[in-house]
N, CA, C and O atoms as a MOPAC input file, in Angstrom:
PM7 MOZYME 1SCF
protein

 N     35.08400 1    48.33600 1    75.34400 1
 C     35.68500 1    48.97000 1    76.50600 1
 C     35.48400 1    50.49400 1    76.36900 1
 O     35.82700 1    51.05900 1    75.33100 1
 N     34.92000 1    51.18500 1    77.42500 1
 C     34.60700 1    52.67700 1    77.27300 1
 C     36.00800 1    53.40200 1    77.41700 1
 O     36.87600 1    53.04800 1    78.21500 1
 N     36.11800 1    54.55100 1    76.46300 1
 C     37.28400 1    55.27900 1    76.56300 1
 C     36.87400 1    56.54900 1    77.84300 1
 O     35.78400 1    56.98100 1    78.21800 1
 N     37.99400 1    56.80500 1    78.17700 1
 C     37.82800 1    58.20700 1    78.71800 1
 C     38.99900 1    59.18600 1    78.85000 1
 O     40.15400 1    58.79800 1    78.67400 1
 N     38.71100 1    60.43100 1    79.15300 1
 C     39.11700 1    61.51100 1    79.14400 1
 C     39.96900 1    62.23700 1    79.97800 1
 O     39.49900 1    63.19900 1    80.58400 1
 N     41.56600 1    61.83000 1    80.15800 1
 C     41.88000 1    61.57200 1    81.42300 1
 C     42.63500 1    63.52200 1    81.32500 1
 O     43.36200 1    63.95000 1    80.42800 1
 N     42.26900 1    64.08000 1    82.20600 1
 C     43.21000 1    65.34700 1    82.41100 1
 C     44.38300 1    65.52200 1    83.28800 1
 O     44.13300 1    65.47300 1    84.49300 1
 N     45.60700 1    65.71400 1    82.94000 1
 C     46.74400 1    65.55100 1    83.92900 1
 C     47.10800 1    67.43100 1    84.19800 1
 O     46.51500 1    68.46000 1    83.87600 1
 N     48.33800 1    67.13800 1    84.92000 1
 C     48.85800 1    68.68900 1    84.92600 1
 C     50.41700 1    68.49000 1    85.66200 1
 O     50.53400 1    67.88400 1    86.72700 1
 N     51.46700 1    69.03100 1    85.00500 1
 C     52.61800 1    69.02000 1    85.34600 1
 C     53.27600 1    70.70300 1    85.79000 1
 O     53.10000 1    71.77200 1    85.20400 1
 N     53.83600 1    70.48500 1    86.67500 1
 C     54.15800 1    71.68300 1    87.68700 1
 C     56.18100 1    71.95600 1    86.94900 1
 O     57.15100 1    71.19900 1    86.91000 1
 N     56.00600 1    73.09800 1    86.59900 1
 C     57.10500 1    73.59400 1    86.19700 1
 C     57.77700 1    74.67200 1    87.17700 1
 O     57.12000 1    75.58200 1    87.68100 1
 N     59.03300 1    74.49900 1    87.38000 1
 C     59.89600 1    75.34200 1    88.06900 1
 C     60.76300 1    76.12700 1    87.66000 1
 O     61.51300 1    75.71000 1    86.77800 1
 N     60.92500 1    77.42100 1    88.13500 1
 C     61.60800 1    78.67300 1    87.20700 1
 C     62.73600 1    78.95000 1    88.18300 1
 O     62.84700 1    78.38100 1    89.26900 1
 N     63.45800 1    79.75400 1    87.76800 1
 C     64.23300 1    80.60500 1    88.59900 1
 C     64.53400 1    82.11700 1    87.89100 1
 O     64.09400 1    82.29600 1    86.75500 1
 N     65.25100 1    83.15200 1    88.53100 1
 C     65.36800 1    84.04900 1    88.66800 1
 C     66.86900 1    84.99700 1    88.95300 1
 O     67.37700 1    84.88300 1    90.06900 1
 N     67.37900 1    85.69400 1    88.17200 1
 C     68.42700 1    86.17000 1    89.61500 1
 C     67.91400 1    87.82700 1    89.89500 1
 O     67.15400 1    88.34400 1    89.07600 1
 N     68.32500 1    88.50100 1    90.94500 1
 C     68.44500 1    90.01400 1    91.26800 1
 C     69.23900 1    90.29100 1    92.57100 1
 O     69.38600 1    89.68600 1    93.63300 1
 N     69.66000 1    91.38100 1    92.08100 1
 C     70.50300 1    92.00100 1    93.26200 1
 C     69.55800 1    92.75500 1    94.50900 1
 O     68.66600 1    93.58700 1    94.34000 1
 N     70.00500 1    92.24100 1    95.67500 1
 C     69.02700 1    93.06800 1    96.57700 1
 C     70.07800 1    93.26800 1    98.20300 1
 O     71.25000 1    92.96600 1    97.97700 1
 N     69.86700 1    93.63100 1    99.44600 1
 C     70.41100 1    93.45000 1   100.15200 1
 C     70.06300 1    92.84400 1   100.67800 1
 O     70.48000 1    93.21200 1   101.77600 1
 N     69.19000 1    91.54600 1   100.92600 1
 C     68.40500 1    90.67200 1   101.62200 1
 C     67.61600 1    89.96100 1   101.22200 1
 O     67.01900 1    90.38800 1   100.23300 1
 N     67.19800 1    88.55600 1   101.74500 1
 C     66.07100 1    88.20500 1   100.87400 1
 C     65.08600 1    88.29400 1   100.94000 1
 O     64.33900 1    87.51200 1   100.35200 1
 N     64.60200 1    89.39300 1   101.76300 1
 C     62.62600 1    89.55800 1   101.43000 1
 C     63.17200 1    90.34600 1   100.18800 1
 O     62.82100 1    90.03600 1    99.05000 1
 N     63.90400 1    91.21300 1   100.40400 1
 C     63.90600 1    92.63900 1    99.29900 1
 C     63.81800 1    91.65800 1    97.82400 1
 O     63.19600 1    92.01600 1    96.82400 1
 N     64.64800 1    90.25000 1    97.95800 1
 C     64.94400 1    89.73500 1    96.77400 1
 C     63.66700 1    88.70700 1    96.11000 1
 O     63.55300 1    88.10600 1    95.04200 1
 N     62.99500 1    88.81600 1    97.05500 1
 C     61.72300 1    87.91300 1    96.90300 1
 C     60.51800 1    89.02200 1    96.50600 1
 O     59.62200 1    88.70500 1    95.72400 1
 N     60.61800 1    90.85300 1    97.35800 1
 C     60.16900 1    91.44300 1    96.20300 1
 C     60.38800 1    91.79900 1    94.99700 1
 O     59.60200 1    91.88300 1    94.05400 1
 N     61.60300 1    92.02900 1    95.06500 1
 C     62.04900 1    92.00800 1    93.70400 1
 C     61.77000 1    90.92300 1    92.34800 1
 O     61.35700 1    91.20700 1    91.22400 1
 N     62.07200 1    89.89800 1    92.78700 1
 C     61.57600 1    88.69400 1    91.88800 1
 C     60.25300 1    89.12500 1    91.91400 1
 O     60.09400 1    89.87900 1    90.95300 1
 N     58.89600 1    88.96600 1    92.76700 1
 C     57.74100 1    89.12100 1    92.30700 1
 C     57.22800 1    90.06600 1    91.28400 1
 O     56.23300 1    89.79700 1    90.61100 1
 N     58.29300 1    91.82000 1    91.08600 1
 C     57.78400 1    92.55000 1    90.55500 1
 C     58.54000 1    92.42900 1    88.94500 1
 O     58.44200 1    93.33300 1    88.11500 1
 N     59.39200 1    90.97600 1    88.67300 1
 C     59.74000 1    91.05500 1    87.46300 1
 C     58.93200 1    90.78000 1    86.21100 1
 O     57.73600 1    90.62100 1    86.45600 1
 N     59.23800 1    90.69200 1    85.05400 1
 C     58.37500 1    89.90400 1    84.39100 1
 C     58.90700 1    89.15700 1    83.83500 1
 O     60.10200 1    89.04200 1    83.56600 1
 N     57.46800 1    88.15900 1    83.44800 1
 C     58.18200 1    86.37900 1    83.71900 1
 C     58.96700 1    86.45200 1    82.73400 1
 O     59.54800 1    85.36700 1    82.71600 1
 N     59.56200 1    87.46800 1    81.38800 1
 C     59.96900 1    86.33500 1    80.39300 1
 C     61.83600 1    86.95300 1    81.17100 1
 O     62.76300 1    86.75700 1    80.38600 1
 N     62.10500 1    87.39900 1    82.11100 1
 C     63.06300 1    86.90700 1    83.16500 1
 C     63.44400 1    86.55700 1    84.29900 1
 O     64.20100 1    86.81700 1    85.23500 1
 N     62.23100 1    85.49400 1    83.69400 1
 C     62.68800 1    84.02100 1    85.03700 1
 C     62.95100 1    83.00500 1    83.59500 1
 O     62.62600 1    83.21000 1    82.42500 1
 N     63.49500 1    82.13400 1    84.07400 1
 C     63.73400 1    80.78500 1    83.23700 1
 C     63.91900 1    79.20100 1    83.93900 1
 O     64.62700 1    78.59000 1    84.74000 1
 N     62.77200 1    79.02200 1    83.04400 1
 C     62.56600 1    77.16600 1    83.74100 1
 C     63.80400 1    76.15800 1    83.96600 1
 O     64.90600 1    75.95400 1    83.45700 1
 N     63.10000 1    75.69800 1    84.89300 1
 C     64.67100 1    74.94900 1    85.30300 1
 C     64.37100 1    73.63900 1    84.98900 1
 O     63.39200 1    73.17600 1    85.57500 1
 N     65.13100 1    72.70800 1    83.99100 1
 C     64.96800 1    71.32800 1    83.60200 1
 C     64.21300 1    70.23200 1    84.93400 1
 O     64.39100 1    70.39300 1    86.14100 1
 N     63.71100 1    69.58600 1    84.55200 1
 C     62.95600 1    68.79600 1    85.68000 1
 C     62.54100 1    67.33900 1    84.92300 1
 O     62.16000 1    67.20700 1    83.76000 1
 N     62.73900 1    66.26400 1    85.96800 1
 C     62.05700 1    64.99000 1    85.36600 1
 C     60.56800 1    64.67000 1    85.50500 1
 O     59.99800 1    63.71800 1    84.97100 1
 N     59.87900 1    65.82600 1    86.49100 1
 C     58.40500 1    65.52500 1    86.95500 1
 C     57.69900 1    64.70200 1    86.10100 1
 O     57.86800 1    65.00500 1    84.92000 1
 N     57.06600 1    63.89000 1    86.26900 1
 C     55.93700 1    63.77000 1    85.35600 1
 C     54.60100 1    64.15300 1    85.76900 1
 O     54.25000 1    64.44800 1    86.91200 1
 N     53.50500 1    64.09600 1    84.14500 1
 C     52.28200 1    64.69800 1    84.35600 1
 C     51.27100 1    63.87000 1    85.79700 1
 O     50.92600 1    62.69100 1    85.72100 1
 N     51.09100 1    64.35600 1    86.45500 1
 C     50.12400 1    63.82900 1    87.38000 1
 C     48.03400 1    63.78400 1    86.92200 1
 O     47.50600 1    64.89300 1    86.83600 1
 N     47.33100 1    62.81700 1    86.74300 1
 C     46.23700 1    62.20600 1    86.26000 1
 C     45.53000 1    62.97500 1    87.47300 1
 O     45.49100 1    62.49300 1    88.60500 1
 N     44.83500 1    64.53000 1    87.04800 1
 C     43.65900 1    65.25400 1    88.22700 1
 C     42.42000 1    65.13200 1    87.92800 1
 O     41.58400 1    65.51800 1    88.74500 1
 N     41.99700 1    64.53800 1    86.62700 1
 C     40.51200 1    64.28800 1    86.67500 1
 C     40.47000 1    63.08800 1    85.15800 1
 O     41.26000 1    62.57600 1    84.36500 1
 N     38.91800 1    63.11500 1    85.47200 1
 C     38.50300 1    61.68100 1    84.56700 1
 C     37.28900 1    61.88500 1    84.50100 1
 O     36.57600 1    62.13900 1    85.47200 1
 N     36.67500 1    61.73500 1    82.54900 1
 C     35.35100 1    61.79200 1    82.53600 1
 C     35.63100 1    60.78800 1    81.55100 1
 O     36.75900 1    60.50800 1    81.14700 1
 N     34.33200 1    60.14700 1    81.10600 1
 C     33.98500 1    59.30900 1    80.11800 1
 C     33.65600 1    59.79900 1    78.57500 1
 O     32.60500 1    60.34000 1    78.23100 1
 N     34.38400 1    59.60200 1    78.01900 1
 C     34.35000 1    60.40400 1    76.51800 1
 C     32.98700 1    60.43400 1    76.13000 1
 O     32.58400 1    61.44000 1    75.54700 1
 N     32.28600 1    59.58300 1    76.33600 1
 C     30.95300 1    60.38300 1    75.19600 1
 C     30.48000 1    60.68800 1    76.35000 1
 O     29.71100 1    59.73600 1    76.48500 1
 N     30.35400 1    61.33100 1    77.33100 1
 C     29.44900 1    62.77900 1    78.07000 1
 C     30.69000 1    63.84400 1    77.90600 1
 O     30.35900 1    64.92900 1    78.38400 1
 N     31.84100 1    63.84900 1    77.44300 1
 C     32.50400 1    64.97500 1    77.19600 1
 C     31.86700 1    66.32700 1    76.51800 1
 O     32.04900 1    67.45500 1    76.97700 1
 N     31.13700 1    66.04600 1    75.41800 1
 C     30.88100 1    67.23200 1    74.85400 1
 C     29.64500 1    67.63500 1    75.62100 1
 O     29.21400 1    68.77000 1    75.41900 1
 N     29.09800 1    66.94200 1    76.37300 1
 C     27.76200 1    67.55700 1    77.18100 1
 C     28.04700 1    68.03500 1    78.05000 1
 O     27.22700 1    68.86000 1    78.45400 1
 N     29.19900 1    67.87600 1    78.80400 1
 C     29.76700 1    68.30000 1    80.33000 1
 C     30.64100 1    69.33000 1    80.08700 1
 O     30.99800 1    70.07300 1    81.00100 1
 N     31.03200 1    69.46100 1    78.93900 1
 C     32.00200 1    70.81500 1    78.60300 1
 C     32.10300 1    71.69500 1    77.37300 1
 O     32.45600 1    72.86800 1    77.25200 1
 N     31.66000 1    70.72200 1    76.42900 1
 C     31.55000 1    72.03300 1    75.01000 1
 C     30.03200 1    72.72100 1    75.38500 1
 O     30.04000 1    73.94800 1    75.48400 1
 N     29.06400 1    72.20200 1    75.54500 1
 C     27.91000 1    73.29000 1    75.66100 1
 C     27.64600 1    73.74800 1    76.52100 1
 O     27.67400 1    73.03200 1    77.52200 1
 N     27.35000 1    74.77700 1    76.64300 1
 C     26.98100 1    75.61100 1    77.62100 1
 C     25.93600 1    75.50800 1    78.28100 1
 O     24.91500 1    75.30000 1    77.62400 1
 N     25.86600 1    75.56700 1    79.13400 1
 C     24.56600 1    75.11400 1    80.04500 1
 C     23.55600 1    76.47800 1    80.19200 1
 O     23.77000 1    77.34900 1    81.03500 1
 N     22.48400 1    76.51600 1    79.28700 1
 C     21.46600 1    77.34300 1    78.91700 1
 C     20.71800 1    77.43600 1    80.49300 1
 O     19.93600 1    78.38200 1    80.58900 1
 N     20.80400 1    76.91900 1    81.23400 1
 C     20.54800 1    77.28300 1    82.92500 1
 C     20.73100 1    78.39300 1    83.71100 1
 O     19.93900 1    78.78100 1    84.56900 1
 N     22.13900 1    79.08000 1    83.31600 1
 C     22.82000 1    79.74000 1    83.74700 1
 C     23.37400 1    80.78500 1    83.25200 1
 O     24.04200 1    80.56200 1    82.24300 1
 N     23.31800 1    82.21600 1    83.72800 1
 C     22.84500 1    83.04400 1    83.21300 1
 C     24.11300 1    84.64900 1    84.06900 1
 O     24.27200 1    84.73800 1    85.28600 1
 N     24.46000 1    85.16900 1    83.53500 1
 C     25.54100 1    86.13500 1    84.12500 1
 C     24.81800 1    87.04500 1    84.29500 1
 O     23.89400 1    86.85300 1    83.50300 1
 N     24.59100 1    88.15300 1    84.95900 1
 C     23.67200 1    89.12900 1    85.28700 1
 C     24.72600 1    90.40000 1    83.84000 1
 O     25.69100 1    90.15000 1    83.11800 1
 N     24.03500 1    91.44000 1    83.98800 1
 C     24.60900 1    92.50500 1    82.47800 1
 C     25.27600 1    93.41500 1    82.98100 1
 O     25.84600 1    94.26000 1    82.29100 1
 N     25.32100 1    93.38200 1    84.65300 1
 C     25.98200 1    94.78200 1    85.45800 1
 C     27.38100 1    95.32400 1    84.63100 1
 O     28.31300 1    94.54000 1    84.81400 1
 N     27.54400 1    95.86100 1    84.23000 1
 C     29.05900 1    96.94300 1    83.87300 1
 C     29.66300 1    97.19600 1    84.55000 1
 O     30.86200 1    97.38500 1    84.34300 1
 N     28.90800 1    97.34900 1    86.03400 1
 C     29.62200 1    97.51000 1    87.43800 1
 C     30.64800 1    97.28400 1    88.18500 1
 O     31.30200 1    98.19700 1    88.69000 1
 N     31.03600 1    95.41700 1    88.41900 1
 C     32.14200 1    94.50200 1    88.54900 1
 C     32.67700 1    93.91100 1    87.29900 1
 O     32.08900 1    93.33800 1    86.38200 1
 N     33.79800 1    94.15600 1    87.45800 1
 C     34.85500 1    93.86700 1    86.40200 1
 C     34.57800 1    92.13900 1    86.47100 1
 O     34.81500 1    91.46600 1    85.46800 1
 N     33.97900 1    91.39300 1    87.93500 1
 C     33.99900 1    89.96800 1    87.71500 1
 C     32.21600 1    89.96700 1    87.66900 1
 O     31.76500 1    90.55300 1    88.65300 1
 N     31.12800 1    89.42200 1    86.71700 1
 C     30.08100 1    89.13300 1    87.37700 1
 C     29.81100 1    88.52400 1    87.79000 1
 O     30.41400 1    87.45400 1    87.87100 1
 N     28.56600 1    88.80600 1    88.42000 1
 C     27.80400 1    87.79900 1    89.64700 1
 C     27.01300 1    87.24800 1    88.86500 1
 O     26.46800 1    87.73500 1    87.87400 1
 N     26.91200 1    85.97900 1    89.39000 1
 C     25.37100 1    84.54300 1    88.63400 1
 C     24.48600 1    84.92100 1    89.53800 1
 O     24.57100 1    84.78600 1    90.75800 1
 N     23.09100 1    85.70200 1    88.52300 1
 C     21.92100 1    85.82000 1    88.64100 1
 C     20.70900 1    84.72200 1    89.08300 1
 O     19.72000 1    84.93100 1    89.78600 1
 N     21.02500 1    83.82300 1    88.60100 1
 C     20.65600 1    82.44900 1    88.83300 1
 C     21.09400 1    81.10100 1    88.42900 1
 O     22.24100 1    81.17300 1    87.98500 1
 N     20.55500 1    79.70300 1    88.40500 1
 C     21.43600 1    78.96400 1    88.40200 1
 C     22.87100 1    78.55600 1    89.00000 1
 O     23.91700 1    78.31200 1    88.39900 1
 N     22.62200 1    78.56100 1    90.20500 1
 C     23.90000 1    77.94400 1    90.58800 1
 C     23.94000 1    76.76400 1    91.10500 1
 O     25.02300 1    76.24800 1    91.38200 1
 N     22.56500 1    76.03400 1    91.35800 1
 C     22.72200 1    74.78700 1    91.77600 1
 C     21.84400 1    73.95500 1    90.72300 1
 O     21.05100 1    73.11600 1    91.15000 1
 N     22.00700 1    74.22300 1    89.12800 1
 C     21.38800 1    73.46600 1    88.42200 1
 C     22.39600 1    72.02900 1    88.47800 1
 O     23.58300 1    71.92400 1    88.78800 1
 N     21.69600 1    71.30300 1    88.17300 1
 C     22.02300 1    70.03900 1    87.82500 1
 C     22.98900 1    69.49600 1    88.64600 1
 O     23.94800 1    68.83000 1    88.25300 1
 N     22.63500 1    69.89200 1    90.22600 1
 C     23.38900 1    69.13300 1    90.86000 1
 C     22.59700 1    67.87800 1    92.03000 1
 O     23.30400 1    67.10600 1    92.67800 1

C-alpha cells in the first residue's frame, strides 16, 4: 500500500484588549500592537487535510531544487523577478 504525505493546517484565534473611543480606533490600535500582546484563545478546531503527495516523489517535488529556474541578481527589488523558467515542468 503506497504511503503518502498528507499536509494539514489549523487556524488559531487570538485576542487582544485596548482602550480607544471607538471601534475602528480599536481595530487600529490592535493592528499596530505586537503580537506577543495578543493571546490565543483555547479552541477545539481540528487540523484540516490541504494537500497530498505520494511519499517517494516527496524529495523530488520539494527537497531539490529545480536547476530550471533561475532568480535574476538585480539588488534593485527587495523581491526578485524569475528570469526564466516559469513554466518548466508543467
Amino acid at each position: 500500500m503506497p504511503e503518502f504525505r498528507v499536509f494539514g493546517r489549523k487556524y488559531e484565534d487570538y485576542y487582544t484588549k485596548v482602550n480607544a473611543d471607538n471601534a475602528y480606533q480599536a481595530l487600529e490600535l490592535a493592528n499596530q500592537q505586537d503580537t506577543i500582546k495578543w493571546f490565543q484563545l483555547p479552541d477545539d478546531d481540528t487540523i484540516e487535510a490541504i494537500d497530498v503527495i505520494l511519499e517517494e516523489n516527496f524529495d523530488q517535488e520539494f527537497d531539490t531544487p529545480n536547476q530550471d529556474i533561475q532568480l535574476n541578481s538585480s539588488k534593485e527589488d527587495e523581491w526578485p523577478d524569475m528570469s526564466n523558467g516559469i513554466l518548466v515542468e508543467f
